[in-house]
C-alpha positions as CSV (number, residue, x, y, z in Angstrom):
1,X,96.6,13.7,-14.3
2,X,98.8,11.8,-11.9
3,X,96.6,11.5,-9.3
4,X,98.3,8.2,-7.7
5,X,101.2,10.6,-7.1
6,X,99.3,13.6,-5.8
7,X,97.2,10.9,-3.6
8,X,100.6,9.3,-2.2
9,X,101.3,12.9,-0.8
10,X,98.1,12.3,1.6
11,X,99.3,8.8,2.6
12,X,102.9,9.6,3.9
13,X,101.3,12.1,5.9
14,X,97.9,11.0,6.6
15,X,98.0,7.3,7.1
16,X,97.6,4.1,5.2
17,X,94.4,4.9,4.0
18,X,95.2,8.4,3.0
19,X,92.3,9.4,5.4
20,X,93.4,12.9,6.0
21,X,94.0,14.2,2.5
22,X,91.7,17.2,3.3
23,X,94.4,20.2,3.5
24,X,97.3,18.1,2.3
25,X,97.0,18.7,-1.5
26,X,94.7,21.6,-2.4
27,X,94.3,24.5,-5.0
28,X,96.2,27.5,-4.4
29,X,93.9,30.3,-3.1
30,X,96.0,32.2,-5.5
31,X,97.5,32.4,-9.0
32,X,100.9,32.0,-9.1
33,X,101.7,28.9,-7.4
34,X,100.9,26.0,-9.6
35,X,97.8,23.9,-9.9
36,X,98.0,22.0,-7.0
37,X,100.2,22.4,-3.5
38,X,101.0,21.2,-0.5
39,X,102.9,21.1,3.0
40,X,102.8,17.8,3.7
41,X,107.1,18.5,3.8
42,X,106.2,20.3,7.1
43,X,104.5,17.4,8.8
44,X,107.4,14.7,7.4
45,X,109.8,16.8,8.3
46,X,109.4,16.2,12.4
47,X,109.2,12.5,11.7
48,X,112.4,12.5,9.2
49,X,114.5,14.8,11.2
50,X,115.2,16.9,8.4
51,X,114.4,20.2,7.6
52,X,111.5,20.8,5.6
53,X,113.0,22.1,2.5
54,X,114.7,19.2,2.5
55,X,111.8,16.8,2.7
56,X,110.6,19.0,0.1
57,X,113.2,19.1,-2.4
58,X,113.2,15.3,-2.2
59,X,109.1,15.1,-2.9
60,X,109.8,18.0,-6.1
61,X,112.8,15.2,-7.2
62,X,110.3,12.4,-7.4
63,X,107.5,14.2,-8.5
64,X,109.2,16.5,-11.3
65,X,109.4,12.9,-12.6
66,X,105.9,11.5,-13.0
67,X,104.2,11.7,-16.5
68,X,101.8,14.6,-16.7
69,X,103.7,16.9,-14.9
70,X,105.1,19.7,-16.2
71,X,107.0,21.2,-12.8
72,X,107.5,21.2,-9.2
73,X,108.3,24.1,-7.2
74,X,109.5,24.6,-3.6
75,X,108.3,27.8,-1.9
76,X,109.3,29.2,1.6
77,X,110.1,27.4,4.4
78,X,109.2,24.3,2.3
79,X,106.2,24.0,0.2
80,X,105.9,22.5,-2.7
81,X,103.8,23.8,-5.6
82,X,103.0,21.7,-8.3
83,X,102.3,22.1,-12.4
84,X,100.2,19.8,-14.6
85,X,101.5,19.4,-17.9
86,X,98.9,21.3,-20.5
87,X,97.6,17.8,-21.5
88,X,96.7,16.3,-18.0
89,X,93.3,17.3,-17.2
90,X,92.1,16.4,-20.4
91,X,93.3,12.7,-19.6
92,X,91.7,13.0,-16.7
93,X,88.0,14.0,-17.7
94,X,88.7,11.0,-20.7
95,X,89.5,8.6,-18.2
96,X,86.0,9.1,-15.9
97,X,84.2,9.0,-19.7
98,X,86.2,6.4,-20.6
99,X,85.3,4.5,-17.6
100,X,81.7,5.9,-16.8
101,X,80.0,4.1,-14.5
102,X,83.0,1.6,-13.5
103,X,85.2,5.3,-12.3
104,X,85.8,4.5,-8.8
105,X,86.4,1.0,-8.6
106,X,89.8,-1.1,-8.1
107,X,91.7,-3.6,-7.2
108,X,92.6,-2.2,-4.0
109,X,91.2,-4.9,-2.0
110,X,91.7,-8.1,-4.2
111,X,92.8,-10.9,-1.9
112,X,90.8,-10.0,0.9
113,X,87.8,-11.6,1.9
114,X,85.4,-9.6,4.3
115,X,83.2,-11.3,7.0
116,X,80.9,-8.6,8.1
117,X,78.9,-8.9,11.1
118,X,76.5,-6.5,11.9
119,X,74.5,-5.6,14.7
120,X,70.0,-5.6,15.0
121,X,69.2,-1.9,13.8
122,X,68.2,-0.5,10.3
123,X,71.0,1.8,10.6
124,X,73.4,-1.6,11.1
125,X,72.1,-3.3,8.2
126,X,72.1,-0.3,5.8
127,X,75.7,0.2,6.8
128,X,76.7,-3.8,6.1
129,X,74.5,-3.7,2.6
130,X,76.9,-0.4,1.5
131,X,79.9,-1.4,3.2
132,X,79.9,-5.0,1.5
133,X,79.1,-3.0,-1.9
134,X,81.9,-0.5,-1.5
135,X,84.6,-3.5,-0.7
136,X,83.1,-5.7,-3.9
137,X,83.9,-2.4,-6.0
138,X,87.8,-2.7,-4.5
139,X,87.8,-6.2,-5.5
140,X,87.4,-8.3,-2.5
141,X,85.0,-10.7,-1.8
142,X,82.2,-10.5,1.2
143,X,80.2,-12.5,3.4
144,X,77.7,-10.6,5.6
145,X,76.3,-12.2,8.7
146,X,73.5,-10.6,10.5
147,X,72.9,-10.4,14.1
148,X,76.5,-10.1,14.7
149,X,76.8,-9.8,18.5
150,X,74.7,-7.0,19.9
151,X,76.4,-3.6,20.7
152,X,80.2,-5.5,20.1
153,X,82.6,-2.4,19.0
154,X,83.5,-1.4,15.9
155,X,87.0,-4.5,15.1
156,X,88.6,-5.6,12.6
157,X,91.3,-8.2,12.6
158,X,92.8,-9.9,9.1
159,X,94.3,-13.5,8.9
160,X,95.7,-15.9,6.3
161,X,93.4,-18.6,5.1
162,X,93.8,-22.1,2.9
163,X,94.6,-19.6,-0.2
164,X,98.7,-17.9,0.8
165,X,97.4,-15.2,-1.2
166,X,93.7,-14.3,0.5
167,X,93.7,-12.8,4.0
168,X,90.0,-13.0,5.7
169,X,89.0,-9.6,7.6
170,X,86.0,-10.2,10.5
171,X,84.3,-7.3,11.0
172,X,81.9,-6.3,13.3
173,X,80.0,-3.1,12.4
174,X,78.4,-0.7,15.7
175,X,76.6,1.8,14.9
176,X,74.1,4.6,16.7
177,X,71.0,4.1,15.7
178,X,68.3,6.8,15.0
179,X,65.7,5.2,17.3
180,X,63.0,4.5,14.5
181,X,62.5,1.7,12.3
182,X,63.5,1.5,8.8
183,X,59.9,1.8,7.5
184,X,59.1,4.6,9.6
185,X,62.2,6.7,8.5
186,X,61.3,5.8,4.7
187,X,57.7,7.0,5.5
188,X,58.9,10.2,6.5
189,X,61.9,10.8,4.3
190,X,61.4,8.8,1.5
191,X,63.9,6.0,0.4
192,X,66.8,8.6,-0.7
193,X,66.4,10.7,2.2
194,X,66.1,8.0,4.3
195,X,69.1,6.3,3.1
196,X,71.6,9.4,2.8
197,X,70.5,10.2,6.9
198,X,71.6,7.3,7.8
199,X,74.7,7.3,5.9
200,X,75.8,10.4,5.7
201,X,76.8,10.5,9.4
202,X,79.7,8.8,10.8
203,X,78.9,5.4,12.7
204,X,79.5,6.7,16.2
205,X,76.8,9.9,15.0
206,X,73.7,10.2,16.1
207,X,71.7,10.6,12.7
208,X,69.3,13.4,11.6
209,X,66.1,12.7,10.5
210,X,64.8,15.7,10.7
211,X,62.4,15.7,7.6
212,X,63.0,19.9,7.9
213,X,66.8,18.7,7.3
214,X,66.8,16.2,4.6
215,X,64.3,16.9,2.6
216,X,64.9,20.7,2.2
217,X,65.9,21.7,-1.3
218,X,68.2,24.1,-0.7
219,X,71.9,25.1,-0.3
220,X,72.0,23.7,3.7
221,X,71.3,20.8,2.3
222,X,74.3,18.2,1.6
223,X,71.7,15.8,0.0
224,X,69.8,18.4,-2.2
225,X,73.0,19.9,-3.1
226,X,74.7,16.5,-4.8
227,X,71.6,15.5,-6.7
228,X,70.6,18.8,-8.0
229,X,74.2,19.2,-9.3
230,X,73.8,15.6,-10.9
231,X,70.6,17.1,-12.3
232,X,72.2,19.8,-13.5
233,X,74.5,18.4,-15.5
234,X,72.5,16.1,-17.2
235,X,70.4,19.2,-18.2
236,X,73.5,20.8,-19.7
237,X,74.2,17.5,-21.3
238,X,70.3,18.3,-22.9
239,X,70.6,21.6,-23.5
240,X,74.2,21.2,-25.3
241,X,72.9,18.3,-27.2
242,X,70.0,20.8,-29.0
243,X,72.8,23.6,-29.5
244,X,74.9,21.0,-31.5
245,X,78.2,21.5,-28.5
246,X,78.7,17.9,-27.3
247,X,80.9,17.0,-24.7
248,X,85.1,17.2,-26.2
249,X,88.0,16.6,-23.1
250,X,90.9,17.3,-25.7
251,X,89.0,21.0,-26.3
252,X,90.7,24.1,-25.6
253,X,89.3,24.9,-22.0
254,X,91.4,28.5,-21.1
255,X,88.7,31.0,-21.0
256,X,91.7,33.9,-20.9
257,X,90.8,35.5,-24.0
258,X,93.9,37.2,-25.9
259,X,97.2,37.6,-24.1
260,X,97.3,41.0,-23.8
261,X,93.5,40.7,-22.3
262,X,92.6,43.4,-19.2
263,X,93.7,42.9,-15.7
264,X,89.7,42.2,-14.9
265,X,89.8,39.1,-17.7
266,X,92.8,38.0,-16.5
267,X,91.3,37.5,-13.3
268,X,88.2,36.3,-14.8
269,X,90.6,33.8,-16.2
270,X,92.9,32.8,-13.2
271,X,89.5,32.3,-10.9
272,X,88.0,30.1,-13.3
273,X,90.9,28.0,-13.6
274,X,91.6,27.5,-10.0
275,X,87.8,26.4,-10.0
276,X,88.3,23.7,-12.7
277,X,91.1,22.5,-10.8
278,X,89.8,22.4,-7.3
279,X,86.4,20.0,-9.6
280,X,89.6,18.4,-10.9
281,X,91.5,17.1,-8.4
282,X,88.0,15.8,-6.0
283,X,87.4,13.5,-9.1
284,X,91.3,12.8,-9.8
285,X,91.1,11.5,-6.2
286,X,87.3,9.6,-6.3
287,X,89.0,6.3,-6.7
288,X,90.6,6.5,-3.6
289,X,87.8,7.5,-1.6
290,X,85.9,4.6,-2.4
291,X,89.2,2.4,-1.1
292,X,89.4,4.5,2.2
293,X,85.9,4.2,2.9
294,X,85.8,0.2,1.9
295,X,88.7,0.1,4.2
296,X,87.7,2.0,6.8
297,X,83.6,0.7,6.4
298,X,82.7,4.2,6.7
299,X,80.4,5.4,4.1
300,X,80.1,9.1,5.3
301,X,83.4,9.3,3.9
302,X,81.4,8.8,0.2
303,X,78.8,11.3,1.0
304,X,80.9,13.9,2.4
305,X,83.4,13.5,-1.2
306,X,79.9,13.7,-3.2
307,X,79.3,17.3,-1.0
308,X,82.7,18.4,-2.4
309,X,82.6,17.4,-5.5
310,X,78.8,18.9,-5.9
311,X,80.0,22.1,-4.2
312,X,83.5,22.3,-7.0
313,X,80.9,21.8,-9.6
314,X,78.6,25.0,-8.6
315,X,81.9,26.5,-8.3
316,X,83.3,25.6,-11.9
317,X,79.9,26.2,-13.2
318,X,79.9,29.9,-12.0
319,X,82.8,31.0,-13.0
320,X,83.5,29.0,-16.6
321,X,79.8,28.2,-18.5
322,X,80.1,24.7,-20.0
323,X,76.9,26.6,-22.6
324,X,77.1,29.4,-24.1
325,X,75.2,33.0,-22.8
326,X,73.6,35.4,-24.9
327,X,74.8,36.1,-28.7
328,X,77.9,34.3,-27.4
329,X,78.2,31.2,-30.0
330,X,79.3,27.5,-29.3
331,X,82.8,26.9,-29.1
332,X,85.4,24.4,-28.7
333,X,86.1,25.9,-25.2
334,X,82.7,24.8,-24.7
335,X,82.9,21.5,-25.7
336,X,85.8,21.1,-23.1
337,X,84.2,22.7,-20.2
338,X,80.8,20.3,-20.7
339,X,83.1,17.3,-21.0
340,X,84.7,18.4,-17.3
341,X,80.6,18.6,-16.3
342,X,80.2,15.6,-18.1
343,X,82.9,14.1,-15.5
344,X,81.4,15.6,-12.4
345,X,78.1,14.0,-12.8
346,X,80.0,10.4,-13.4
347,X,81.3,10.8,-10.1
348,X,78.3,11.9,-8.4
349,X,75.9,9.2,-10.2
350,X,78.9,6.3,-9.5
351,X,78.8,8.0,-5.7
352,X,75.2,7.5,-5.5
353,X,75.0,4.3,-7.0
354,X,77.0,2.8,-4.2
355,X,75.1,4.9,-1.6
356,X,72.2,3.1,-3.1
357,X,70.6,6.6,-3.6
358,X,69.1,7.6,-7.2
359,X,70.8,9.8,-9.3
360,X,67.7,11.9,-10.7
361,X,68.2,13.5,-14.6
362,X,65.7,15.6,-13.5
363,X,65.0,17.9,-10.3
């Protein structure tokens, strides 16, 4: 899948970091208009001073272009609906196995070295450990300095050093602290609990460490929902394994039955396939999440893609089984659907990982 090209969409409009992607590229709610779309001609539009359909045609020219795409569509006043080519999600889902645990990290950062001061809190510290983790995974190199000024704000500046080609970045990190140690907080929430309330919220959040909160196990629960959905998969992984279905991207996934199926299996069909794609296109766009938030030393921009992804997974789960039900027996379909679960729980394990929060195979 061209997910550098889909991602780009998000950057014209949303920033250099591409940090507001959320609306730009989505699944349609509907069948009908492709597998992915978006309006980001609407928003360059004001900034171009062209009309939208305009803006549009020109993103359907460059896109229509891109290996893995199969077309590009402008709809109404200047939307642009986009088509994967048949083979695309399968390179997808082979490129997160292919990768496993290195999916996620790049190159986005090489040249850069960070000098990351950090204020006296837990809450600081945990921030510099996973902020300095989430830049080494973009390449660049870190030095962390506690004790870096008291309550200084949140600044980053970048300058040239010895080396043309390295630019240093001092940082100092503020956060809100919860108020309690980091022994007490681990007391009461346990290392993973404690770890994902502090990180989950933004830096200028009060945390919640509400024990009631984190360590509920069920849907309200951002944290229970991403490691149950890690567990799940890596029961599926089990059970598939003892049914003799292993994992296959370059399977058959369309669930459609026949072609002259009934109006309720098409539908069965189309729902299912928005779901898949929806899982798809959070993992297609992993990679840059992890850049953002390296860039942007927020972490809660990891958890809250770890929610999503965990959230597309129930989703995809629901409506296309990666196992087979009943008298139904294995088939190749299968195979692909548990290679897509296969590359959900990658993300959410690499996600974790740089959270420092275990990934449990059980739950």
């Amino acid at each position: 899948m061209p997910a550098d090209d889909l991602a780009s969409l998000d950057a014209e409009a949303g920033g250099a970091d591409g940090g507001a992607r959320r609306g730009i590229v989505r699944v349609p709610p509907r069948p009908g208009c492709g597998d992915f779309a978006s309006h980001v001609a609407l928003r360059l539009a004001a900034a171009s001073g062209q009309a939208p359909r305009e803006v549009a045609e020109v993103l359907r020219r460059r896109l229509v272009e891109q290996p893995g795409i199969e077309r590009v569509e402008v709809a109404g006043p200047g939307f642009v609906n986009i088509t994967v080519a048949a083979g695309a999600h399968a390179g997808l889902v082979r490129e997160v196995l292919a990768q496993g645990a290195a999916y996620g990290q790049g190159e986005g950062l090489v040249g850069t070295r960070l000098r990351l001061r950090y204020q006296d809190g837990p809450r600081a510290a945990l921030f510099a450990e996973v902020v300095a983790r989430l830049a080494t995974a973009c390449g660049a190199g870190v030095d962390v300095l506690p004790n870096g000024g008291g309550a200084a704000p949140l600044a980053a500046t970048s300058a040239p050093t010895g080396d043309a080609e390295t630019a240093t970045e001092a940082v100092v990190l503020s956060v809100r602290e919860p108020g309690r140690t980091l022994g007490e907080l681990v007391e009461s929430l346990g290392r993973d609990g404690a770890r994902w309330a502090l990180l989950s919220a933004a830096a200028h959040d009060v945390p919640s460490c509400d024990p009631a909160e984190v360590l509920a196990q069920r849907e309200s629960n951002p944290l229970f929902r991403v490691r149950y959905a890690h567990a799940r998969v890596r029961a599926l992984l089990r059970n598939g394994r003892d049914l003799g279905v292993e994992p296959d991207p370059d399977g058959p996934f369309d669930p459609d039955g026949p072609a002259n199926a009934d109006a309720a299996t098409r539908a069965t069909g189309d729902s299912a396939a928005r779901a898949r794609g929806a899982l798809l296109a959070l993992l297609a766009d992993y990679p840059r999440v992890v850049e953002a938030a390296a860039r942007r030393h927020a972490p809660d921009r990891v958890a809250r893609e770890l929610t999503a992804v965990a959230d597309a997974f129930f989703r995809f789960h629901d409506g296309c089984a990666p196992l087979p039900r009943g008298e139904e027996k294995p088939s190749a379909a299968h195979r692909a659907r548990l290679a897509t679960a296969e590359a959900a729980g990658t993300v959410l394990a690499n996600g974790l990982n740089l959270l420092g929060i275990s990934a449990p195979a059980h739950l």
